[in-house]
DOTIDO-445006 format. One record per atom (N, C-alpha, C, O): x, y, z. Coordinates in steps of 0.02 Angstrom, whole numbers, plus 50000, padded with zeros to 5 digits. Layout:
N
XYZ...
***
This chain:
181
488895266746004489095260146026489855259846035490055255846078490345263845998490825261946003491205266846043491815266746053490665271946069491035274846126490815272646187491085275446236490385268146199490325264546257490625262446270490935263346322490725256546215491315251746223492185254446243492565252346286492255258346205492975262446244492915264746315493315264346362492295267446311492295269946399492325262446444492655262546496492125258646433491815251646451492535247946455492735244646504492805248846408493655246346410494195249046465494585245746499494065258146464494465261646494494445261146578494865261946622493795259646576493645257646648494095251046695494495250546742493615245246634494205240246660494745239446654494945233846671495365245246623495925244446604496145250546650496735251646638495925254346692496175258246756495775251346825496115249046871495115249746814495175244946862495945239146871496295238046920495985237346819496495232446823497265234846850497655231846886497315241546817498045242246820497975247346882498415251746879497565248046937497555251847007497465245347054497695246047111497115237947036497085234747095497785231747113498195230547069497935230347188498485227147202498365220147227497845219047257498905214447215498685209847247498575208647317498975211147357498065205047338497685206947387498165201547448498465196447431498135203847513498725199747568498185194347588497705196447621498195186947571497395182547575497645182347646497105183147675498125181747698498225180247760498765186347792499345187847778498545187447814498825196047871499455189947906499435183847897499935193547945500515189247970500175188848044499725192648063500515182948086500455184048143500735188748205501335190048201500545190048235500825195548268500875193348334500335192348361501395192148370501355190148447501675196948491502215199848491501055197748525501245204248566501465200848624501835204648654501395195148656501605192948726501705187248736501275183548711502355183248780502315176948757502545175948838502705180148880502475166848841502625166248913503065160948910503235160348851503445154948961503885151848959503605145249010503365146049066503695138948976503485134149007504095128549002504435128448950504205125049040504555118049048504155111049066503905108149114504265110148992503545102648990504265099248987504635100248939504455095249042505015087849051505865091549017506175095749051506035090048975506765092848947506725096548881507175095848840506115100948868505945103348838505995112848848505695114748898506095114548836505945122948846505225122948780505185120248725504615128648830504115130048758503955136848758503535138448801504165141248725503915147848727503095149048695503025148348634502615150448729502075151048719501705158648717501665162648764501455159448652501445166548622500625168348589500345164948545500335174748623499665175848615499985183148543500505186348531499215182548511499355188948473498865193448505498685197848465498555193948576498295197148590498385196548645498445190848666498455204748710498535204348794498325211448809498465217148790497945208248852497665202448900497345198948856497195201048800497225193048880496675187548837496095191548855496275196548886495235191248843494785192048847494435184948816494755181348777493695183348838493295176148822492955179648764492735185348765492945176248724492375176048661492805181148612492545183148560493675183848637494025186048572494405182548538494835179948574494445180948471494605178048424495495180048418495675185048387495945175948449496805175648450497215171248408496885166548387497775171348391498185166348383498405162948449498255165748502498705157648450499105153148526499735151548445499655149248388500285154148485501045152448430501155146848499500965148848554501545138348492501895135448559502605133348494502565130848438503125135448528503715134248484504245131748549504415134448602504385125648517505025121548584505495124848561505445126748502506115126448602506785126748583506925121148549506745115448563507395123648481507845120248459507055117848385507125114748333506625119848404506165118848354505715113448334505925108148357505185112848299504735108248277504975100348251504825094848276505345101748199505545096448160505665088948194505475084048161505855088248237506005081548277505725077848316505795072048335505055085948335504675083748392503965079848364503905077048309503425080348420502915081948425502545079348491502735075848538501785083248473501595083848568500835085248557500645085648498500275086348619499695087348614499665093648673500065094648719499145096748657498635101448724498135103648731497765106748692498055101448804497565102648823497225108548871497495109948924496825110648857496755115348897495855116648941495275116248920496225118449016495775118249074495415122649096495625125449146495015123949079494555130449099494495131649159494835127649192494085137049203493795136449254493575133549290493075130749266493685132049358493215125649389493315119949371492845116249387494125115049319494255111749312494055107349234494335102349211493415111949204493195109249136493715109449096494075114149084493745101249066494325101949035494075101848960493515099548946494525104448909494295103948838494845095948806495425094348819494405092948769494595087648729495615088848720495885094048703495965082448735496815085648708496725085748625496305083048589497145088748615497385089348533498055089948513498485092448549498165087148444498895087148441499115093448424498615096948414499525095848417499765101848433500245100648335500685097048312499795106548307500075104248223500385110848202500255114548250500665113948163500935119148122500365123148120499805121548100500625130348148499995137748121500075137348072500665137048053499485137248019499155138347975499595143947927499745144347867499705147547979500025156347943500755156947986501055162247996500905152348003501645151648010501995146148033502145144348090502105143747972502295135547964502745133148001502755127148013503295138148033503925133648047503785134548148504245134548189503175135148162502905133948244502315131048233502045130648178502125129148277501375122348335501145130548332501475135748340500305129248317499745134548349499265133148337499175128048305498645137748363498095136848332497785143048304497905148348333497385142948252497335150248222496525152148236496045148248238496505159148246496075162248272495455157048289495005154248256495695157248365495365155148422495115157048461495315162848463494575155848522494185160648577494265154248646494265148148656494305159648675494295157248750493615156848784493425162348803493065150448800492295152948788492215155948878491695157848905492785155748904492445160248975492935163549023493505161149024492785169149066493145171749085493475166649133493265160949125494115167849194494315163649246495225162649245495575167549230495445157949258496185156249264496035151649211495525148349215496425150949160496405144649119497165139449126497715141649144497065134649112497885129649115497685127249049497165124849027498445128949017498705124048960499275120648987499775122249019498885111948948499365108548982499735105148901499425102948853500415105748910500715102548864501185094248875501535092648923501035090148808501475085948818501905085448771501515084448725502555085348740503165086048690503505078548714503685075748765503465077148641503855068248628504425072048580504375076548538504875069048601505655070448543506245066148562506165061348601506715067448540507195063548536507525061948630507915057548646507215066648672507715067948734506885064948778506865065448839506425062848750505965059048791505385061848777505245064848725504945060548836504355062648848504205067448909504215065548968504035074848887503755076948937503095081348950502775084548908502965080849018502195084549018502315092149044502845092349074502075096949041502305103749079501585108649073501225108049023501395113749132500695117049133501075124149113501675125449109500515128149103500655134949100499905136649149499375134649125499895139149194499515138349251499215145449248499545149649217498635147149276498345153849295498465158849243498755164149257498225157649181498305161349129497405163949134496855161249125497655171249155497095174649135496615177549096496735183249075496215175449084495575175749055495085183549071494935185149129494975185749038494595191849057493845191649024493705188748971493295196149073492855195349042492615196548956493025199548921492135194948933492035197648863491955205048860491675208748900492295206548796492305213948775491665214248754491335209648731491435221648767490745224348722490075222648787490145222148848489505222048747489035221648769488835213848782489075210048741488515211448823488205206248833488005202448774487725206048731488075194648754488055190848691487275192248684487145192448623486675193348726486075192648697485765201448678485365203548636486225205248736486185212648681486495213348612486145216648573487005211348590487105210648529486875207648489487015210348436486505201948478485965199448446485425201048459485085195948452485005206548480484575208948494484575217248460484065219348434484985219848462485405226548414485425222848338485155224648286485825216948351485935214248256485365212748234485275214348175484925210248260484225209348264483665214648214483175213148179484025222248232483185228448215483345227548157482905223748137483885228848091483795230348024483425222248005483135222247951483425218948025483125213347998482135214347997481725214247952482085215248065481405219348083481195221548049480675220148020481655227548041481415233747994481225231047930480635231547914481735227747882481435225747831480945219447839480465219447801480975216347864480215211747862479455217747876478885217447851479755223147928478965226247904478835229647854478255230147834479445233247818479325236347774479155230547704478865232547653479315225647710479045220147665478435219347661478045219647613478335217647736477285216947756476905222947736476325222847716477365229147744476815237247722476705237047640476145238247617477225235447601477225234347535476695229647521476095230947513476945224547519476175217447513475665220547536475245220247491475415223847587474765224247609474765227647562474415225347517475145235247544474705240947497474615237947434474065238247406475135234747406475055231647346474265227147346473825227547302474245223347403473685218547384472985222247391472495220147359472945227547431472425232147415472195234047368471615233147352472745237847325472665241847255472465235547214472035236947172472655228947215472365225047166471805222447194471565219947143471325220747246470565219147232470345225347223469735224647220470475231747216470075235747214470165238647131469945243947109470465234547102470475233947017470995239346989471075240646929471305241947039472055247447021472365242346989472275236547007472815244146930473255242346917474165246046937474435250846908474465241547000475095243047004475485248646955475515247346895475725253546975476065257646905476755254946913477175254546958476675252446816477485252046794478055256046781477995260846742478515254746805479265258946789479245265646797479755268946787
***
């Protein structure tokens, strides 16, 4: 017993003193950014991923010159063929407080997309687009081949569930008793 317990100790006392604290939020990373003039505003607008692709999960960084603090503003953004998505106010990334973003987000279709921004601050009100921002199709396989692939291990074990039950329920009307352990 009491060399369990030491082994049992030694374990969690190399577990403890090998784990590191863990990073709960990775940084943002902007690989490409573009430049818009919404009224007397400058907005540098920054993807962590390029090309965009639909259905991949990005950051959007929008940071005015001269910075957040004074301002604020909404956007909206225009899909293909003019579908527009609901405006929103435009609030602090999540994972980097001192810019406007939104955190891991998807674009739901390929096409030209428009973000349209509006920025209220001390020098007024203005509206400004970022126009023909390309959209690329989805990466990978088709959304219903991949749920159709994620699909077999599930299969698999529901039949291997049903082969079990059946043999099991055999061996018992026929007065077997199941063998233990």
């Amino acid at each position: 017993m009491r060399k369990a317990l030491l082994a049992l100790t030694a374990v969690a006392g190399m577990l403890f003193a090998t784990a590191a604290p863990a990073n709960a939020y990775e940084p943002v990373n902007i690989v490409h950014t573009e430049r818009v003039q919404a009224g007397p505003y400058g907005l540098t607008v920054g993807f962590s991923t390029w090309p965009l692709k639909a259905m991949q999960s990005l950051d959007f960084t929008f940071i005015p010159d001269g910075g957040i603090e004074d301002k604020s503003g909404t956007l909206a953004m225009l899909g293909p063929g003019g579908a527009q998505r609901r405006a929103q106010p435009l609030v602090r990334h999540p994972r980097k407080r001192e810019v406007w973003g939104l955190d891991v987000r998807s674009l739901p279709q390929p096409g030209d997309w428009t973000l349209r921004f509006t920025v209220n601050g001390p020098a007024g009100s203005g509206t400004g687009e970022l126009r023909s921002l390309p959209v690329l199709d989805q990466p990978g396989p088709p959304m219903g081949v991949s749920w159709a692939i994620s699909t077999l291990p599930l299969i698999g074990l529901v039949v291997l569930v049903v082969v079990a039950w059946r043999r099991t329920r055999s061996r018992l009307r026929g007065g077997e008793l199941p063998a233990i352990g």
